[in-house]
mmCIF file of the N, C-alpha and C atoms, coordinates in Angstrom:
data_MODEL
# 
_entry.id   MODEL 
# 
loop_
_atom_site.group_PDB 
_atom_site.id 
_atom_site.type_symbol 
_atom_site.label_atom_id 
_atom_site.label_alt_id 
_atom_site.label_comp_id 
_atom_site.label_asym_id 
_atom_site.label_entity_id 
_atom_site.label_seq_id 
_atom_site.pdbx_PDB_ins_code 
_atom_site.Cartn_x 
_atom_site.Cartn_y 
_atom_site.Cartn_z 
_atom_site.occupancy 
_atom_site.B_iso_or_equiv 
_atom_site.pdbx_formal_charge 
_atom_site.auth_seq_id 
_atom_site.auth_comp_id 
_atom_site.auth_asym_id 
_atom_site.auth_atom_id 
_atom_site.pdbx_PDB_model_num 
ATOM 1   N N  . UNK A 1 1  ? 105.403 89.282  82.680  1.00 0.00 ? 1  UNK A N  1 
ATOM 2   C CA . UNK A 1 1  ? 105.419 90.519  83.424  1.00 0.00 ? 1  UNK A CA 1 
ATOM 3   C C  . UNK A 1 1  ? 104.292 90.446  84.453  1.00 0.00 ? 1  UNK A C  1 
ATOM 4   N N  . UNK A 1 2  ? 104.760 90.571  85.890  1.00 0.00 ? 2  UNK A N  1 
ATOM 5   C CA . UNK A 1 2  ? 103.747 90.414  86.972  1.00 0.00 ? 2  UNK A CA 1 
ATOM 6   C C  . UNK A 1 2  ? 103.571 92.094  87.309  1.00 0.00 ? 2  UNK A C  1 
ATOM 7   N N  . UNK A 1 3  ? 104.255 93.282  87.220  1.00 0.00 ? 3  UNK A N  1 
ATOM 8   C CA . UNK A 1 3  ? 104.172 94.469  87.708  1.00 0.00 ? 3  UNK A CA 1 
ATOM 9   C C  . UNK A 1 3  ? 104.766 95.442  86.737  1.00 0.00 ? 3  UNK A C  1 
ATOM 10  N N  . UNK A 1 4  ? 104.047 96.691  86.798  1.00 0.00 ? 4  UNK A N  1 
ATOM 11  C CA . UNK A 1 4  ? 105.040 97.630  85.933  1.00 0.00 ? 4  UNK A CA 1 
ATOM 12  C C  . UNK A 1 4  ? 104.203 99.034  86.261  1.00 0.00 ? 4  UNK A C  1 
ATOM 13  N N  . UNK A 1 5  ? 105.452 100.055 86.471  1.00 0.00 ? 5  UNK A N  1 
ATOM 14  C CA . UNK A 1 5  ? 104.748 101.145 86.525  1.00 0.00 ? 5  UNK A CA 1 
ATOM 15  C C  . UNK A 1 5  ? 104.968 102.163 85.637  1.00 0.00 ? 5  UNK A C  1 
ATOM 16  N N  . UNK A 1 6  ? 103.642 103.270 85.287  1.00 0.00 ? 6  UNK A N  1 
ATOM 17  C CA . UNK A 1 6  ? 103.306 104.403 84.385  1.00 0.00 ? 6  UNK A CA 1 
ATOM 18  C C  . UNK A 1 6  ? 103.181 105.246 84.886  1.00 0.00 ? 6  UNK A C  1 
ATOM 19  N N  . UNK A 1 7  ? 102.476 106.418 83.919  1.00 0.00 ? 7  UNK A N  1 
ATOM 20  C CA . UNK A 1 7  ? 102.429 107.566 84.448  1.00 0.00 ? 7  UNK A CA 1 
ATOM 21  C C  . UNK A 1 7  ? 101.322 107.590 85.689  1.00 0.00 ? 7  UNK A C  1 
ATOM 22  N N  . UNK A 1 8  ? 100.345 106.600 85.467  1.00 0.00 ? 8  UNK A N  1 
ATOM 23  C CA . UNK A 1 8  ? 99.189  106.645 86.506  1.00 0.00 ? 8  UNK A CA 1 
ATOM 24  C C  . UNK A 1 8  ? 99.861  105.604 87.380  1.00 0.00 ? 8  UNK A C  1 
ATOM 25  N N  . UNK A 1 9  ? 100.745 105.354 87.928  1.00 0.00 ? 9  UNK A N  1 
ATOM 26  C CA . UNK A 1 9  ? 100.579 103.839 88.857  1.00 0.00 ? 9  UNK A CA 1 
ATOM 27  C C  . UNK A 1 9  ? 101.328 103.004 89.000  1.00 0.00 ? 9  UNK A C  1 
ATOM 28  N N  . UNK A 1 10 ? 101.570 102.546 89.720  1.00 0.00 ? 10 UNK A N  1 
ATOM 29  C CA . UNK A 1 10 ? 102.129 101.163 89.598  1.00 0.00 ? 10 UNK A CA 1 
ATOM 30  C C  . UNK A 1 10 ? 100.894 100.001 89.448  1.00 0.00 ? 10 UNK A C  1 
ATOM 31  N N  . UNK A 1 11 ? 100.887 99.246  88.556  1.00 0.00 ? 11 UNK A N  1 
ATOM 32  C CA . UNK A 1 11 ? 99.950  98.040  88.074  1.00 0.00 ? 11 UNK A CA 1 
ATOM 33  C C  . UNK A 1 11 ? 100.253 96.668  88.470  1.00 0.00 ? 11 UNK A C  1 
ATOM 34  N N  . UNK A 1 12 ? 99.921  95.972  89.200  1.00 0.00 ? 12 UNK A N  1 
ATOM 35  C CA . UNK A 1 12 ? 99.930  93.967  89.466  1.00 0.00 ? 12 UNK A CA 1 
ATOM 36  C C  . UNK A 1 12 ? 98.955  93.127  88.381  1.00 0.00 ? 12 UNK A C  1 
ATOM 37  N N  . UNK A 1 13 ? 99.212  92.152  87.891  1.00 0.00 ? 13 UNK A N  1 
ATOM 38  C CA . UNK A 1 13 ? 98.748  91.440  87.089  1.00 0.00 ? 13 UNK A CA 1 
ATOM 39  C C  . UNK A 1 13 ? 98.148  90.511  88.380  1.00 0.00 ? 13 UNK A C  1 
ATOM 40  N N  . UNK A 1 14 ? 97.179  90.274  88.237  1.00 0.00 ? 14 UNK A N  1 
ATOM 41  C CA . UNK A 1 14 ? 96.270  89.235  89.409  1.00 0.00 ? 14 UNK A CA 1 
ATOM 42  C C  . UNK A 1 14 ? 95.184  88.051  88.555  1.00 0.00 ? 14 UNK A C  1 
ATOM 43  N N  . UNK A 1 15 ? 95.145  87.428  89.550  1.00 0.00 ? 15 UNK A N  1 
ATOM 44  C CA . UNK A 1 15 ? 94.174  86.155  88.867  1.00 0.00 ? 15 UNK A CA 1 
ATOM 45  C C  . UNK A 1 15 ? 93.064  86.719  89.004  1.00 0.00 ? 15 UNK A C  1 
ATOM 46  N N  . UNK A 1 16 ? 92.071  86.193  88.782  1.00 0.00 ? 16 UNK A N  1 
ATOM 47  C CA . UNK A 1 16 ? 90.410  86.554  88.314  1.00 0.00 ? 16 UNK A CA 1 
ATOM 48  C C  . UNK A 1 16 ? 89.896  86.652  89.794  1.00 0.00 ? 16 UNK A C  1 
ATOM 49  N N  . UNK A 1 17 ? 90.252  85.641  90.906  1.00 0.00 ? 17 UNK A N  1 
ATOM 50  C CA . UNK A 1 17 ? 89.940  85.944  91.983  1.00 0.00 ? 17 UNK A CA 1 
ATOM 51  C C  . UNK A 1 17 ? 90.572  86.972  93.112  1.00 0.00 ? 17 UNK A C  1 
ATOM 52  N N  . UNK A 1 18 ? 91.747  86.811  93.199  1.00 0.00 ? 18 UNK A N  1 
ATOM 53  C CA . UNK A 1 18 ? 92.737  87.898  93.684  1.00 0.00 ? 18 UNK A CA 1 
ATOM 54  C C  . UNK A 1 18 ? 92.246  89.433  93.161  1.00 0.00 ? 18 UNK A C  1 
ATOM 55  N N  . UNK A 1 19 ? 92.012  89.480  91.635  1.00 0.00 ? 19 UNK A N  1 
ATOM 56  C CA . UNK A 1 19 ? 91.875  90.447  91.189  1.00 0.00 ? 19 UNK A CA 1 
ATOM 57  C C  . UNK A 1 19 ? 90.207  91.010  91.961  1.00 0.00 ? 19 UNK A C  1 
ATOM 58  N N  . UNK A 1 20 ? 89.407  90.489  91.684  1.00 0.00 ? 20 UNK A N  1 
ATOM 59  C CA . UNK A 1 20 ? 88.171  90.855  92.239  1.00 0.00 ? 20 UNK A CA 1 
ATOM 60  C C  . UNK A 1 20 ? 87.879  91.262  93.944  1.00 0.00 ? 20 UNK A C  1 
ATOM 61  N N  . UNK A 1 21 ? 88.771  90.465  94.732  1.00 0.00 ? 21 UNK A N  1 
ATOM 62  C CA . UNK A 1 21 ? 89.153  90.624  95.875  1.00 0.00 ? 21 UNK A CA 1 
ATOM 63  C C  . UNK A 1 21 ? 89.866  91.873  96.398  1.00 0.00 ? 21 UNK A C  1 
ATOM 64  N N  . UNK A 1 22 ? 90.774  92.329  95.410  1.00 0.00 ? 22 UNK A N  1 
ATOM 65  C CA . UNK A 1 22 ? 92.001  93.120  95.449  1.00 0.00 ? 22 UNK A CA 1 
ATOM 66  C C  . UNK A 1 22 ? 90.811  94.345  95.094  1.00 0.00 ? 22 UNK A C  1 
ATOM 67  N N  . UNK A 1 23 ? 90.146  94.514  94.285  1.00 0.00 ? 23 UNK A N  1 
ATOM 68  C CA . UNK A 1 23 ? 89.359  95.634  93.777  1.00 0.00 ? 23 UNK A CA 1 
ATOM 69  C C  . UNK A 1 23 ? 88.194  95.883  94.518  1.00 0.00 ? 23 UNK A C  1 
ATOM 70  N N  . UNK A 1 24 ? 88.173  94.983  95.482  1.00 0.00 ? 24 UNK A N  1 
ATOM 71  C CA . UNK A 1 24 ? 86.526  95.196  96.630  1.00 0.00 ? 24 UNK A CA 1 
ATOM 72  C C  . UNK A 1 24 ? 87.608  95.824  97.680  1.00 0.00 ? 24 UNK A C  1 
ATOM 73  N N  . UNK A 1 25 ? 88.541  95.076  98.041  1.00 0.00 ? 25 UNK A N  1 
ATOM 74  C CA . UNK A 1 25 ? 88.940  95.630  99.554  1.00 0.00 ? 25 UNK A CA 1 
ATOM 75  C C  . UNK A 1 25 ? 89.991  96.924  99.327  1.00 0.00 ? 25 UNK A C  1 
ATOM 76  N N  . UNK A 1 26 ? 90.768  97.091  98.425  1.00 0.00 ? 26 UNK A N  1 
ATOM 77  C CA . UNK A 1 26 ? 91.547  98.448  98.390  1.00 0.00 ? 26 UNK A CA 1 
ATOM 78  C C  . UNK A 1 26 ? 90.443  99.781  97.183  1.00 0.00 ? 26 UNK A C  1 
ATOM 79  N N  . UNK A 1 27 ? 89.290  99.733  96.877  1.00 0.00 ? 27 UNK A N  1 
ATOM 80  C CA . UNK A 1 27 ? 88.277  100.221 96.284  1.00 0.00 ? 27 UNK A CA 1 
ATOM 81  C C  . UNK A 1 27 ? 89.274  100.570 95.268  1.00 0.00 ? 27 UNK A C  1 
ATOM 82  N N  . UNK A 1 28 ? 89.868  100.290 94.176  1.00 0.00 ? 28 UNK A N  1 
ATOM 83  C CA . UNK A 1 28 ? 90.702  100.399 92.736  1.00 0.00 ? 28 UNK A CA 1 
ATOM 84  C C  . UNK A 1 28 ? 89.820  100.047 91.727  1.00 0.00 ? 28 UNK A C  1 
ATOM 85  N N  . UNK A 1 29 ? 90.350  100.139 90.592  1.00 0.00 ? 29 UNK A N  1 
ATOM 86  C CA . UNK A 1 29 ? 89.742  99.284  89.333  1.00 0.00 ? 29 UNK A CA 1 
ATOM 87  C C  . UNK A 1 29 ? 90.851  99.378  88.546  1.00 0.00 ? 29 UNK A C  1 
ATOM 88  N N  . UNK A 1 30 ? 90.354  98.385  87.341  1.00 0.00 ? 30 UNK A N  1 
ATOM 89  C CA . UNK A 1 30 ? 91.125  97.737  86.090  1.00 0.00 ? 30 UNK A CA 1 
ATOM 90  C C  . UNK A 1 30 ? 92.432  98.905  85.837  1.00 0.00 ? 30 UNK A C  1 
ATOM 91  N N  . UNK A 1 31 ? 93.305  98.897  85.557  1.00 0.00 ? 31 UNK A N  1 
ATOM 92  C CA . UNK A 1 31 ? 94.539  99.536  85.112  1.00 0.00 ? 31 UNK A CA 1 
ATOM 93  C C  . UNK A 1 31 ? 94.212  99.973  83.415  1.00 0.00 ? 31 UNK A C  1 
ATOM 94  N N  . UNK A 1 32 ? 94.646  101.178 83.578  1.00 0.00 ? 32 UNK A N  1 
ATOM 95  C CA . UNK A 1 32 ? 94.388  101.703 82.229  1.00 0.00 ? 32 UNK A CA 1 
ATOM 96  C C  . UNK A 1 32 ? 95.681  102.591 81.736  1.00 0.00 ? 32 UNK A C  1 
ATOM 97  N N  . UNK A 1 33 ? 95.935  101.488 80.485  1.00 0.00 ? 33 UNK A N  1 
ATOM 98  C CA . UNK A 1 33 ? 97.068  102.379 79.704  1.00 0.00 ? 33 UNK A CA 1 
ATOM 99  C C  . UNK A 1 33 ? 97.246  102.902 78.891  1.00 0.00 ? 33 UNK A C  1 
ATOM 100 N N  . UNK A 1 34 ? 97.434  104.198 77.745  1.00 0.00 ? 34 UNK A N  1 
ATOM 101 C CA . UNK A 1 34 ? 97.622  104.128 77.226  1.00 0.00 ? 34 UNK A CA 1 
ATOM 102 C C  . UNK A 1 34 ? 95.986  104.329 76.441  1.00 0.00 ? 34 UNK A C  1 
ATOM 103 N N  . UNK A 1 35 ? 94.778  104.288 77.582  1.00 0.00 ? 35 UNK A N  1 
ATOM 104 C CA . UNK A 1 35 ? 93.477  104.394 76.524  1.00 0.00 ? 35 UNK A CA 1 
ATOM 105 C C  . UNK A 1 35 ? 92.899  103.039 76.690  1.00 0.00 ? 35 UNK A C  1 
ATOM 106 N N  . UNK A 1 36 ? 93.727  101.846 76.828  1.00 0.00 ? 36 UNK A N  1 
ATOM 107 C CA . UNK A 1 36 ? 93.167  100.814 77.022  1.00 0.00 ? 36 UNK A CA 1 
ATOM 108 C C  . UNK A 1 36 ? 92.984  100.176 78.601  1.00 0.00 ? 36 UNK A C  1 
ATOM 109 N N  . UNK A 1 37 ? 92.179  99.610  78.888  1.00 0.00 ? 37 UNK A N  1 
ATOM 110 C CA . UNK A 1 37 ? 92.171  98.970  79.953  1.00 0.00 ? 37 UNK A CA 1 
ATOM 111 C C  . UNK A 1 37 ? 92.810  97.844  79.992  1.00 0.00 ? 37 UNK A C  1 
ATOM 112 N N  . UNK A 1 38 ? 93.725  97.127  81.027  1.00 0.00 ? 38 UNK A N  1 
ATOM 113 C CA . UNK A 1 38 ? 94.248  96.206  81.348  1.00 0.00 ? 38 UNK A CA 1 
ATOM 114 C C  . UNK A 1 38 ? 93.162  94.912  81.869  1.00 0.00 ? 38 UNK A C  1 
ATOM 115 N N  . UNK A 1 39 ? 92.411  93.941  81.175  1.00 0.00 ? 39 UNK A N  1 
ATOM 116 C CA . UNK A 1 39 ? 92.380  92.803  81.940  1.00 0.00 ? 39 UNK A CA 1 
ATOM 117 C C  . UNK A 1 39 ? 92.624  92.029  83.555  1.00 0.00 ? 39 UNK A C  1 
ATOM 118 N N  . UNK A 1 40 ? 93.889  91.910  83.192  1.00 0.00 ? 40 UNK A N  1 
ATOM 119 C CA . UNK A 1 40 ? 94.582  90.904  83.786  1.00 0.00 ? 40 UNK A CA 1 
ATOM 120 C C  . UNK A 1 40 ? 95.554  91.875  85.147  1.00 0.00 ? 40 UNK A C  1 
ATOM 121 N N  . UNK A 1 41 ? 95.219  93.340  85.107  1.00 0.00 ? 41 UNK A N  1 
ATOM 122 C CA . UNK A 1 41 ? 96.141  94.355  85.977  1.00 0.00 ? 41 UNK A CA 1 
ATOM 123 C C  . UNK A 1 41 ? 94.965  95.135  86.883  1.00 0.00 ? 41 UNK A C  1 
ATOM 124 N N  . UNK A 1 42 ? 95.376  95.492  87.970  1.00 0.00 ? 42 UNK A N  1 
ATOM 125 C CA . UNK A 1 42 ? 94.765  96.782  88.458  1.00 0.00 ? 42 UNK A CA 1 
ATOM 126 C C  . UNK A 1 42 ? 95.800  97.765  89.131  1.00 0.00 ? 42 UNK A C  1 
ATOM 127 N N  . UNK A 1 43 ? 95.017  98.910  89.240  1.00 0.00 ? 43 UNK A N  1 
ATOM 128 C CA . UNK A 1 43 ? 95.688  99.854  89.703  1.00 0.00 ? 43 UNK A CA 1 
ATOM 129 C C  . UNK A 1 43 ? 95.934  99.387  91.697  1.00 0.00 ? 43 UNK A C  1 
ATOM 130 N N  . UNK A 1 44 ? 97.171  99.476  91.795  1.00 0.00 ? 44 UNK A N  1 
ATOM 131 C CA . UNK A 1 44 ? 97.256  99.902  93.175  1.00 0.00 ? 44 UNK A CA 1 
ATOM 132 C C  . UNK A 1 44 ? 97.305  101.328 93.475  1.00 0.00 ? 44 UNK A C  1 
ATOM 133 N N  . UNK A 1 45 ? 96.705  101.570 94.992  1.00 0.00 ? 45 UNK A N  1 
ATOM 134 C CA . UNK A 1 45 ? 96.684  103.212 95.099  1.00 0.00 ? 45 UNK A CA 1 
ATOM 135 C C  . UNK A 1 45 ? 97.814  103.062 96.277  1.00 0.00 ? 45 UNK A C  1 
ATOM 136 N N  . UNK A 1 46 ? 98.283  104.588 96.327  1.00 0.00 ? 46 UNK A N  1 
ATOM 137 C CA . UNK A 1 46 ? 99.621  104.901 97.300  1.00 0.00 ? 46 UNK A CA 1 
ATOM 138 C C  . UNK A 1 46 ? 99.311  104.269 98.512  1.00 0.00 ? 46 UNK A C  1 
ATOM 139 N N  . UNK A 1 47 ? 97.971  103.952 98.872  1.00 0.00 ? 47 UNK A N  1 
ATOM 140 C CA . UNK A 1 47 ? 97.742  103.616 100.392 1.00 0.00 ? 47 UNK A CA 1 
ATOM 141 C C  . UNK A 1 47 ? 98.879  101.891 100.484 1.00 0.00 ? 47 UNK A C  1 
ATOM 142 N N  . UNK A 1 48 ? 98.579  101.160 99.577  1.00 0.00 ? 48 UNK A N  1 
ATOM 143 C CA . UNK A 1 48 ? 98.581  100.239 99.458  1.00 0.00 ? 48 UNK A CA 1 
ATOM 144 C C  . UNK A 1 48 ? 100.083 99.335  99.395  1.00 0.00 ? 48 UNK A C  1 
ATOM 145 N N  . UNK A 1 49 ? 100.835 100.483 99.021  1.00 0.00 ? 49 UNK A N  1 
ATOM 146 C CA . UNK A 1 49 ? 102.244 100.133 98.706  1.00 0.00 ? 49 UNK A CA 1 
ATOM 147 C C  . UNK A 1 49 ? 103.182 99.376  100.077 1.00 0.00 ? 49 UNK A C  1 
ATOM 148 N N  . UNK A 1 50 ? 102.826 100.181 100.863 1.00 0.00 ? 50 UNK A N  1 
ATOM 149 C CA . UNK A 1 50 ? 103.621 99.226  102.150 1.00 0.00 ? 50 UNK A CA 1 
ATOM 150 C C  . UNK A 1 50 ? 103.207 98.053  102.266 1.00 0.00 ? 50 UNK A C  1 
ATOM 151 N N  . UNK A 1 51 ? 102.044 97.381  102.144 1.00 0.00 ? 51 UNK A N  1 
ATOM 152 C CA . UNK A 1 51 ? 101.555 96.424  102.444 1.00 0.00 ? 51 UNK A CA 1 
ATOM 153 C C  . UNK A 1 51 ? 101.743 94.959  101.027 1.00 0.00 ? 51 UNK A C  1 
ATOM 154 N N  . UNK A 1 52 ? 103.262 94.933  101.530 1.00 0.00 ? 52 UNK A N  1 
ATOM 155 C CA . UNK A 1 52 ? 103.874 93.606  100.453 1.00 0.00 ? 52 UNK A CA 1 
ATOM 156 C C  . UNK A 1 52 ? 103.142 92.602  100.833 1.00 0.00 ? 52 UNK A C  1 
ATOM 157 N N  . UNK A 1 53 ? 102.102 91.991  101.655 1.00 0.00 ? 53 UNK A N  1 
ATOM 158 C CA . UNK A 1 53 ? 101.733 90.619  101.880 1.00 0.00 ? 53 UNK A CA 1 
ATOM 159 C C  . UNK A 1 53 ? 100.420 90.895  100.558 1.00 0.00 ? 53 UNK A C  1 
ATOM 160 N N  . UNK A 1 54 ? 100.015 92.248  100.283 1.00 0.00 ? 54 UNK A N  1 
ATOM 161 C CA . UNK A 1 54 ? 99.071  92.853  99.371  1.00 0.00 ? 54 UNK A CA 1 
ATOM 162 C C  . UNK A 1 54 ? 99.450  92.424  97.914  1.00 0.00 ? 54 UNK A C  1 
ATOM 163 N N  . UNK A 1 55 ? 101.082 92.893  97.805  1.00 0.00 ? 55 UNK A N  1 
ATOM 164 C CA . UNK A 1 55 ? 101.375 92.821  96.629  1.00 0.00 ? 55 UNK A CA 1 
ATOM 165 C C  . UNK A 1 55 ? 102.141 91.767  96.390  1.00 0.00 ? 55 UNK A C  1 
ATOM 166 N N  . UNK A 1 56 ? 102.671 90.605  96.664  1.00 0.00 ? 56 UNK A N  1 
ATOM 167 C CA . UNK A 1 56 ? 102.929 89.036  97.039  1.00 0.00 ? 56 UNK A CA 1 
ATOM 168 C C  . UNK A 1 56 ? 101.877 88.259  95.917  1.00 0.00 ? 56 UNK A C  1 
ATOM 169 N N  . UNK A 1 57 ? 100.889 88.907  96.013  1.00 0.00 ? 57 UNK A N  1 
ATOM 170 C CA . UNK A 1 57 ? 99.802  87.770  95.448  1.00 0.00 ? 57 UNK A CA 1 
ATOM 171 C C  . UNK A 1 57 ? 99.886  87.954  93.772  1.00 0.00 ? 57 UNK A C  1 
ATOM 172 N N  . UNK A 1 58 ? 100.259 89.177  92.991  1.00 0.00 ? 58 UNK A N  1 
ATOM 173 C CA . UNK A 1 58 ? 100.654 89.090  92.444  1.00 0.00 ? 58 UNK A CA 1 
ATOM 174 C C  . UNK A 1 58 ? 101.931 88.368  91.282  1.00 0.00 ? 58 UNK A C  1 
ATOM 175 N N  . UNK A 1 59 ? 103.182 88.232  92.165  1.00 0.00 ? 59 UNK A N  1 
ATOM 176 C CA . UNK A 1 59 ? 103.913 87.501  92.430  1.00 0.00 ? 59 UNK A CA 1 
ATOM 177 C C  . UNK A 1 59 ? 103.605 86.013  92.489  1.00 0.00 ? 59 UNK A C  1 
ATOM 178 N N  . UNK A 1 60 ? 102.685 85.424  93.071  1.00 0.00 ? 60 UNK A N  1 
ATOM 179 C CA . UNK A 1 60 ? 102.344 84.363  93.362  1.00 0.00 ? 60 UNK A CA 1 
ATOM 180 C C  . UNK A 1 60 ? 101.643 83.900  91.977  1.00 0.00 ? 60 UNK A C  1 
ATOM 181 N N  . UNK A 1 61 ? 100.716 84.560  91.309  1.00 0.00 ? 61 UNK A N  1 
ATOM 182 C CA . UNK A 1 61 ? 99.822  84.451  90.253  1.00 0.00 ? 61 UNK A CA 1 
ATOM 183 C C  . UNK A 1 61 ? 100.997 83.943  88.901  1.00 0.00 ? 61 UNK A C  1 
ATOM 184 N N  . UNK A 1 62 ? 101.802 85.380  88.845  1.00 0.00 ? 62 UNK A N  1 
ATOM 185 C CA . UNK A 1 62 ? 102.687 85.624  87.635  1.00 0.00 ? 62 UNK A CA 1 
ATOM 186 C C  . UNK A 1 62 ? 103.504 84.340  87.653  1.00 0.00 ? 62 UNK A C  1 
ATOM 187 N N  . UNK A 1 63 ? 104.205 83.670  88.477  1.00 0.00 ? 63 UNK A N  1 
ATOM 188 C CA . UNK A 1 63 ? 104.776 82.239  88.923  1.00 0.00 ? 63 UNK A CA 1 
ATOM 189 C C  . UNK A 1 63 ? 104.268 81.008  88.447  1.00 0.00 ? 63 UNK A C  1 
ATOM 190 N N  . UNK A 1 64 ? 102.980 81.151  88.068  1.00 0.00 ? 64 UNK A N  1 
ATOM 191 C CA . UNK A 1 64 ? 101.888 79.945  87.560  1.00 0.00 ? 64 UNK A CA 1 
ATOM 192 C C  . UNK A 1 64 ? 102.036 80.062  86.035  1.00 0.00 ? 64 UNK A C  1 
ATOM 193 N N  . UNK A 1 65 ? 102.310 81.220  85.525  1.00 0.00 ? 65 UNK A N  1 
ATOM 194 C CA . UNK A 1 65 ? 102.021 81.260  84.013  1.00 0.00 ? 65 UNK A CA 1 
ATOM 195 C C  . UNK A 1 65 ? 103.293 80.822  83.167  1.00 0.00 ? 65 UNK A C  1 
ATOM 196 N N  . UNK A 1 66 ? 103.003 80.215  82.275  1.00 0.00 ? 66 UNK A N  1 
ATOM 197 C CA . UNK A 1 66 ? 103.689 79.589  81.215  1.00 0.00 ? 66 UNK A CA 1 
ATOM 198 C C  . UNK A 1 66 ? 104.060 80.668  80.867  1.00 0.00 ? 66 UNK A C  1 
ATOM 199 N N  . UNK A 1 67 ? 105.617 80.862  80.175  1.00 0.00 ? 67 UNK A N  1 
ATOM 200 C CA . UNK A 1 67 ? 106.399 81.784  79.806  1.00 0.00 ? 67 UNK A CA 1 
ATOM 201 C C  . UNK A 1 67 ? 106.111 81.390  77.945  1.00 0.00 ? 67 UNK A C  1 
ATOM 202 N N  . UNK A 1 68 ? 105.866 82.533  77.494  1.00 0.00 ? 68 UNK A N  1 
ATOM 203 C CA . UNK A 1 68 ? 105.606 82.554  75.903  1.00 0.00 ? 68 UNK A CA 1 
ATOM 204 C C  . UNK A 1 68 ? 106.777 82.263  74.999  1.00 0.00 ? 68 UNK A C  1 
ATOM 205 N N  . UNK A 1 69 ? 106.979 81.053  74.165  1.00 0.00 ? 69 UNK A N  1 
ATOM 206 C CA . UNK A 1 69 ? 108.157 80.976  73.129  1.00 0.00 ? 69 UNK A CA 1 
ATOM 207 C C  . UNK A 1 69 ? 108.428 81.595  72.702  1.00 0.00 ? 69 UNK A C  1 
ATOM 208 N N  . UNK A 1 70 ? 109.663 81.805  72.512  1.00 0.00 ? 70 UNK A N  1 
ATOM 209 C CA . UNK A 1 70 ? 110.280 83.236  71.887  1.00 0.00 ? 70 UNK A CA 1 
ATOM 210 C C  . UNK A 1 70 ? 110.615 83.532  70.426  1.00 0.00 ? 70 UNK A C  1 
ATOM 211 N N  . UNK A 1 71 ? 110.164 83.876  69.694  1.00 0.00 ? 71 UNK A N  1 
ATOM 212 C CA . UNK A 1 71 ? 110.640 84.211  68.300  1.00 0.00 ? 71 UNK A CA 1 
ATOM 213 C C  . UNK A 1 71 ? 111.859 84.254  67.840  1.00 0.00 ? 71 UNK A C  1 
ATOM 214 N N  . UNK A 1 72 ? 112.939 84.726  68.888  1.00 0.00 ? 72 UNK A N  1 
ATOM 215 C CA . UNK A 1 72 ? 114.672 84.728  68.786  1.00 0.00 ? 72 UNK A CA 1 
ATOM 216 C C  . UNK A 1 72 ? 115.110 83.920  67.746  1.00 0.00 ? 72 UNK A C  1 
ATOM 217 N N  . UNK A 1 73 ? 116.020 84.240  67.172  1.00 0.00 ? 73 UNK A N  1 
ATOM 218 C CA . UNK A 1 73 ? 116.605 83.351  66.320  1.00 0.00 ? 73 UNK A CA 1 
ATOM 219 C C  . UNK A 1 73 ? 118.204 82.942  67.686  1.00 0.00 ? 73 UNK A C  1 
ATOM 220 N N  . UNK A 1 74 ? 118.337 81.804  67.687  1.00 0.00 ? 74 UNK A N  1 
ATOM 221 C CA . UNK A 1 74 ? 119.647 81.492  68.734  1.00 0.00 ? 74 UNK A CA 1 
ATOM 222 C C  . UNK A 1 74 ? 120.498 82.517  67.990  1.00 0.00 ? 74 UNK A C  1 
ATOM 223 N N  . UNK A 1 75 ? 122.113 82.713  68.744  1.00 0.00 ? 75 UNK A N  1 
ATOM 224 C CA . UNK A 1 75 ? 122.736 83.577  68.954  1.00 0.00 ? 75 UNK A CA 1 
ATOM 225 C C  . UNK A 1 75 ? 123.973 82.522  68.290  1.00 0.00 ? 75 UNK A C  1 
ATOM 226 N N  . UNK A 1 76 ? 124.821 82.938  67.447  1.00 0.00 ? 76 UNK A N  1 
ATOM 227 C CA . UNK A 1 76 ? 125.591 82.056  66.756  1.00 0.00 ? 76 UNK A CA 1 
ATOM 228 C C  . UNK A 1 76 ? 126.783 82.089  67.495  1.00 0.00 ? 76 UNK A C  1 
# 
């Protein structure tokens, strides 16, 4: 999951640098759900939404990560 939105937001999952970058120049912080803070997410604010070359990098990040084995039992 690279994006998802809540009651506060729509959230991007970003790398450590993107993310730090992303949180100096649109002034946001860490995504919080639920009580917990997100890591690996920040909040985008409404300003920000038109600007897909913004939210791309996200996208770009989520593309790198190894997809987690699945517990499934196959389908007979």
């Amino acid at each position: 999951m690279f994006s998802f939105v809540d009651s506060s937001g729509l959230a991007l999952r970003l790398s450590r640098d993107d993310r730090a970058a992303f949180i100096a120049e649109f002034r946001t912080t860490l995504h919080e759900a639920h009580g917990h803070v997100m890591k690996e997410y920040v909040t985008v604010p409404e300003a920000v939404l038109a600007n897909t070359a913004a939210l791309a990098a996200s996208w770009t990040y989520a593309s790198t990560l190894k997809p987690k084995p699945t517990t499934r039992k196959p389908a007979k």
